[in-house]
C-alpha positions as CSV (number, residue, x, y, z in Angstrom):
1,X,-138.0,129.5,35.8
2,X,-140.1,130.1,39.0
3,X,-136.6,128.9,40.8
4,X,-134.7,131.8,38.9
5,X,-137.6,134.4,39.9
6,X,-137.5,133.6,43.7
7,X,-133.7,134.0,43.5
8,X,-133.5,137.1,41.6
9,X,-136.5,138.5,44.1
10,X,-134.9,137.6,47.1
11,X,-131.4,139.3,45.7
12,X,-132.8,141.9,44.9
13,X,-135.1,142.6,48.4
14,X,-131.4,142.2,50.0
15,X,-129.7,144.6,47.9
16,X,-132.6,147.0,48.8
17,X,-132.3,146.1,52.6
18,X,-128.5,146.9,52.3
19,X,-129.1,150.4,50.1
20,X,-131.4,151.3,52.9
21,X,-129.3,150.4,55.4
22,X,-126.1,152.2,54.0
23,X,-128.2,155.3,53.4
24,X,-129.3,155.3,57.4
25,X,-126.0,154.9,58.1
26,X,-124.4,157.9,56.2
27,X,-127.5,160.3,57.5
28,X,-126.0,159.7,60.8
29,X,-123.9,162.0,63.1
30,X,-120.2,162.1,63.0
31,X,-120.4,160.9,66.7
32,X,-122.9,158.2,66.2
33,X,-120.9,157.0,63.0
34,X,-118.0,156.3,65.3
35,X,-119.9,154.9,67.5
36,X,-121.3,152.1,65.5
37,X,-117.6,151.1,63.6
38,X,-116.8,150.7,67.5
39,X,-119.3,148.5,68.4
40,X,-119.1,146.5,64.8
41,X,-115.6,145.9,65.6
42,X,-116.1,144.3,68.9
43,X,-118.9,142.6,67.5
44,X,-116.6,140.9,64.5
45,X,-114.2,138.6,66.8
46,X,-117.4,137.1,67.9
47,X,-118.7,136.0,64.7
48,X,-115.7,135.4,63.1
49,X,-115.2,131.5,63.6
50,X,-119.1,131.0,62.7
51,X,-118.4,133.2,59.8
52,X,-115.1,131.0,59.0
53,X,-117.0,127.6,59.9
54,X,-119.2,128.3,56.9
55,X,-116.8,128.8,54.0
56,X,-114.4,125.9,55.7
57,X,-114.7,122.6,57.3
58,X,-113.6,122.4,60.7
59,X,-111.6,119.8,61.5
60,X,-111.1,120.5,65.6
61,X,-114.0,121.1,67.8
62,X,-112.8,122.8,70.8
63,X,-115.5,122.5,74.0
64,X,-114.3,124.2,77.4
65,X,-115.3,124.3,81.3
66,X,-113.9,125.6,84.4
67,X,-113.6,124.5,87.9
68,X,-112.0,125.7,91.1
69,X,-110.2,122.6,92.8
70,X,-109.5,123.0,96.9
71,X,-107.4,120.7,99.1
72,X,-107.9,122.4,102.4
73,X,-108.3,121.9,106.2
74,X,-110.8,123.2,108.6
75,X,-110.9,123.0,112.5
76,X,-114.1,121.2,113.5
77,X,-114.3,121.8,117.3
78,X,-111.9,118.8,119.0
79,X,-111.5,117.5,115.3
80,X,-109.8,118.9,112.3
81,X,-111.2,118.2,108.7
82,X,-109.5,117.4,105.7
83,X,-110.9,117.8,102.6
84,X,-110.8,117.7,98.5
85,X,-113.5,119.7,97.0
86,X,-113.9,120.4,93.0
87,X,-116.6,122.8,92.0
88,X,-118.0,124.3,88.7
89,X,-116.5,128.1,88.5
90,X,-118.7,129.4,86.7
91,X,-121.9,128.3,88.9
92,X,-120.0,127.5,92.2
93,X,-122.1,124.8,92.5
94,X,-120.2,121.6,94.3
95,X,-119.4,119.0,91.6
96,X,-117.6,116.6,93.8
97,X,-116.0,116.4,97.8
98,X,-114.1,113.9,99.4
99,X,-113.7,114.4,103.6
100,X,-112.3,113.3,106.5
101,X,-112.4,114.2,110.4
102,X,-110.3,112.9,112.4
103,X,-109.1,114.4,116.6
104,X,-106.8,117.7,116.2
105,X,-103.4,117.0,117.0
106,X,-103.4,113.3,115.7
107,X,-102.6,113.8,111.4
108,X,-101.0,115.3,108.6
109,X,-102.4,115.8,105.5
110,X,-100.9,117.6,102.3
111,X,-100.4,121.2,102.5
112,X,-104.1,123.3,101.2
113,X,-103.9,125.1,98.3
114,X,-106.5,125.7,95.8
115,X,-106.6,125.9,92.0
116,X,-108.3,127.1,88.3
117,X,-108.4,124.5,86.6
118,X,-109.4,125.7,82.8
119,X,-110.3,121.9,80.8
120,X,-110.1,121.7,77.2
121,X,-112.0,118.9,75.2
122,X,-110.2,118.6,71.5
123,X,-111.8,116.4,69.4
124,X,-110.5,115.6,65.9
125,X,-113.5,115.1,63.4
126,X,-111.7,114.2,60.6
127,X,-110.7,111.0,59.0
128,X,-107.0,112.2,59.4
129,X,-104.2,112.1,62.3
130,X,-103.6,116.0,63.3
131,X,-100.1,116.5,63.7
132,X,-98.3,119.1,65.1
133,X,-101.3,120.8,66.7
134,X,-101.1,124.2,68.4
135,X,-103.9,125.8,69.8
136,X,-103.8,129.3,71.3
137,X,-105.4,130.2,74.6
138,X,-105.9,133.4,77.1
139,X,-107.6,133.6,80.1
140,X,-107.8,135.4,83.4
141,X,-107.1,132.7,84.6
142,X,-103.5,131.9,83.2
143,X,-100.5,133.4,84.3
144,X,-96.2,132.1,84.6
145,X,-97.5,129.1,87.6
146,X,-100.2,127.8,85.1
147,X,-99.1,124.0,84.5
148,X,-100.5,121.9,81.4
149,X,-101.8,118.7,82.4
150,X,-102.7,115.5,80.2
151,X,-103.2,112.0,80.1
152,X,-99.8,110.4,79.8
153,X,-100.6,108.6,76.3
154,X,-100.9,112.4,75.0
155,X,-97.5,113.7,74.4
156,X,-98.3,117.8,75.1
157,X,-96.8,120.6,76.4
158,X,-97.5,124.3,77.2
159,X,-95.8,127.5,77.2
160,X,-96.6,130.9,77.1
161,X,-95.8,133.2,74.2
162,X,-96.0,136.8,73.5
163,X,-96.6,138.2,70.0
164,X,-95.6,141.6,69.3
165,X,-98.6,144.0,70.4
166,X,-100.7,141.2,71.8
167,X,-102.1,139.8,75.2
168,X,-99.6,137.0,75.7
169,X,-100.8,133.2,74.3
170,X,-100.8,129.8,76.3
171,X,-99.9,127.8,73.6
172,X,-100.5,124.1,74.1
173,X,-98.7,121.6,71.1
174,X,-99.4,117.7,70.4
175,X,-97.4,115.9,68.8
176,X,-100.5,114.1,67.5
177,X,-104.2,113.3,68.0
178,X,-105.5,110.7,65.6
179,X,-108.1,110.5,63.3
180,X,-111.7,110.7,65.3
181,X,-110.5,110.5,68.6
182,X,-110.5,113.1,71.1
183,X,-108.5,114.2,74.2
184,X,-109.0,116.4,77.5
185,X,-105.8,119.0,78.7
186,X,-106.1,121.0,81.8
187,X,-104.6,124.1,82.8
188,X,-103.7,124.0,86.3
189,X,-103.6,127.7,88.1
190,X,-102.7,128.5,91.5
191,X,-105.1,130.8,93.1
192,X,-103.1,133.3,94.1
193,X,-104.5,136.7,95.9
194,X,-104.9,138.5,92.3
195,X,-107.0,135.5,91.2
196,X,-108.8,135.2,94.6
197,X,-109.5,139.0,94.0
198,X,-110.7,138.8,90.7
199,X,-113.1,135.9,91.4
200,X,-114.6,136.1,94.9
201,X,-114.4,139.9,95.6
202,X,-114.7,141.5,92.2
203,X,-117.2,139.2,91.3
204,X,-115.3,139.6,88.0
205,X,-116.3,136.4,85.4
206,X,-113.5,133.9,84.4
207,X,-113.5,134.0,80.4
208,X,-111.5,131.9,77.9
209,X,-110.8,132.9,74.0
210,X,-109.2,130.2,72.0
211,X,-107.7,132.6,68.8
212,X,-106.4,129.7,66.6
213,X,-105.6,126.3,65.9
214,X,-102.7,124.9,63.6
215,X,-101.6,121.7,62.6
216,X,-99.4,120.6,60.0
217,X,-102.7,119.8,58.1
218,X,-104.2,123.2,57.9
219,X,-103.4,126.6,58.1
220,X,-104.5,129.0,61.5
221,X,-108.3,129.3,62.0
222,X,-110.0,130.5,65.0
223,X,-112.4,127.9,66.0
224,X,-116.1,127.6,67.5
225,X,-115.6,127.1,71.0
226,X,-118.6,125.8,73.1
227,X,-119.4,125.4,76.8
228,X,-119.1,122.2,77.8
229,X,-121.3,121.2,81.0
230,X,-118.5,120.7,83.5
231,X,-119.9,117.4,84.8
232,X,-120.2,116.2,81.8
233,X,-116.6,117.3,80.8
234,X,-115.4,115.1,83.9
235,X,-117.7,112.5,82.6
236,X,-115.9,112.2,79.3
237,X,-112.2,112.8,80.3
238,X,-113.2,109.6,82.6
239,X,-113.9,107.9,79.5
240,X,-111.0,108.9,77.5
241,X,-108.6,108.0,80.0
242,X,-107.0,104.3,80.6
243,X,-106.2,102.5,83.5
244,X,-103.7,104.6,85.3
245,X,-104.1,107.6,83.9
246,X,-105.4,109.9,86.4
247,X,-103.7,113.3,85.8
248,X,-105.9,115.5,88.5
249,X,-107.1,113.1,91.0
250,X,-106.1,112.9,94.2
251,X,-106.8,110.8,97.1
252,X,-107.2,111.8,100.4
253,X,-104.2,110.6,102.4
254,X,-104.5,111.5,106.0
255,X,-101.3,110.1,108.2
256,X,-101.2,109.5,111.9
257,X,-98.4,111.4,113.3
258,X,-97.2,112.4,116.9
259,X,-99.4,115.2,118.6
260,X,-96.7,117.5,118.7
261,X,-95.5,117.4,115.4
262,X,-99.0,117.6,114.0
263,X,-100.1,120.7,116.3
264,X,-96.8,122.7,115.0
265,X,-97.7,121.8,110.9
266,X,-101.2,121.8,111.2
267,X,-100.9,125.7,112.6
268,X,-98.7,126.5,110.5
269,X,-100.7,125.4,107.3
270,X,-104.3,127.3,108.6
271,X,-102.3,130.6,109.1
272,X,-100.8,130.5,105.7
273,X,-103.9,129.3,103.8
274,X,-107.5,131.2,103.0
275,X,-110.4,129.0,102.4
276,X,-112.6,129.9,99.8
277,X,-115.9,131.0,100.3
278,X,-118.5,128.1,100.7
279,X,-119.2,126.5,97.2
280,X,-123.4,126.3,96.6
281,X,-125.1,123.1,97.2
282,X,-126.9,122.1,93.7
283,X,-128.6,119.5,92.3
284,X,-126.9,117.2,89.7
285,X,-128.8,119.0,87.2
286,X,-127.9,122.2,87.9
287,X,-123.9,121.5,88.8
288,X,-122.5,121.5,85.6
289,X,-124.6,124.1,83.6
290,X,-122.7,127.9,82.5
């Protein structure tokens, strides 16, 4: 009986909160009546998943980081350096850099070029192989050059797709991901001048929204999607991978080659590259956070 009293108190202090709120809402102005539909229908596409989380069990968690991934070259007085240098986008805090110096004039090293690189952890926490799985992505940060990578023992691949009256998708498809196991993709995006624009001049912020998932064993549902710590995310796609199955790695390959030849590539590469701007020294704690 006192059970039945607290509920039907508590329903009915909520119906009152809502009359109140409905009447304040209908004493408004015209102007401020639109204003607020505005601003609740912005609000709804951020709730939504929490909203569908509750009345459904989610059976892919989605966590996400970014990074901006240089292979450049510097000159160093007499020297030239070579380097690899992977950072956390959102911070610019240096995550990881691999160097070399070595006299002008005397090696070669891979052409510079820099990259977004957008990494996806999909974990399946169900008891049940997902098959068939398509999860929808847009981003800044993805245009035609964007490239899906994966570990080789993950059969995925990514296209772009563009509903009528919609932003176009990145869709990215696995065949399957079994039962409580989980897998890192990366989208791989060539900084080009728009991206260089948007990130280092318009100081404008790199987002992701993930509207769905799919698989033959459910229906579309937009799922939660947190921020993964980026060193963390590196962390566990170490973990996940086998022996041999470094997708993004590279190693730093510098080759001895005649002066001449060298001198001729080596100017050639600095005047058709732009380094990025100096990525912030942090402290381990600090590299990974959002």
């Amino acid at each position: 009986m006192v059970a039945i009293r607290q509920g039907q108190i508590f329903g009915g202090e909520s119906m009152r909160v809502l009359k109140s709120c409905w009447h304040w809402f209908w004493g408004q102005s015209i102007f401020n009546k639109v204003a607020l539909i505005g601003l609740f229908a912005a609000f709804v596409p951020f709730v939504l998943p929490t909203i569908v989380a509750w009345f459904r069990p989610t059976m892919i968690h989605v966590g996400v980081s970014f990074y901006t991934y240089e292979r450049g070259v510097q000159a160093q007085g007499m020297n030239t350096l070579y380097f690899f240098e992977r950072r956390n986008l959102v911070s610019d805090c240096r995550i990881r850099r691999e160097e070399q110096s070595v006299p002008s004039g005397r090696a070669k090293a891979p052409d510079p070029q820099s990259w977004v690189l957008i990494k996806l952890l999909l974990e399946n926490v169900s008891d049940r192989d997902m098959t068939s799985l398509r999860v929808g992505v847009r981003s800044p940060a993805i245009n035609q050059t964007t490239l899906l990578l994966s570990a080789p023992r993950l059969v995925a691949t990514g296209n772009k797709e563009a509903p009528p009256d919609v932003k176009p998708l990145y869709v990215i498809s696995i065949e399957t991901l079994p039962a409580e196991s989980s897998a890192v993709v990366t989208l791989k995006t060539p900084i080009d001048d728009y991206l260089r624009d948007f990130i280092y001049v318009k100081r404008r912020p790199v987002t992701i929204q993930v509207p769905y998932v799919s698989a033959d064993q459910f229906r579309q549902y937009p799922p939660i999607v947190s921020r993964t710590n980026a060193v963390k995310m590196l962390n566990r796609e170490g973990v996940l991978r086998t022996q041999g199955e470094g997708v993004t790695d590279e190693k730093l390959l510098v080759t001895m080659v005649s002066s001449e030849e060298s001198d001729r590539e080596e100017a050639e590469a600095e005047a058709s590259y732009q380094a990025l701007p100096r990525a912030k020294a942090c402290s381990e704690t600090e590299a990974g956070v959002w």
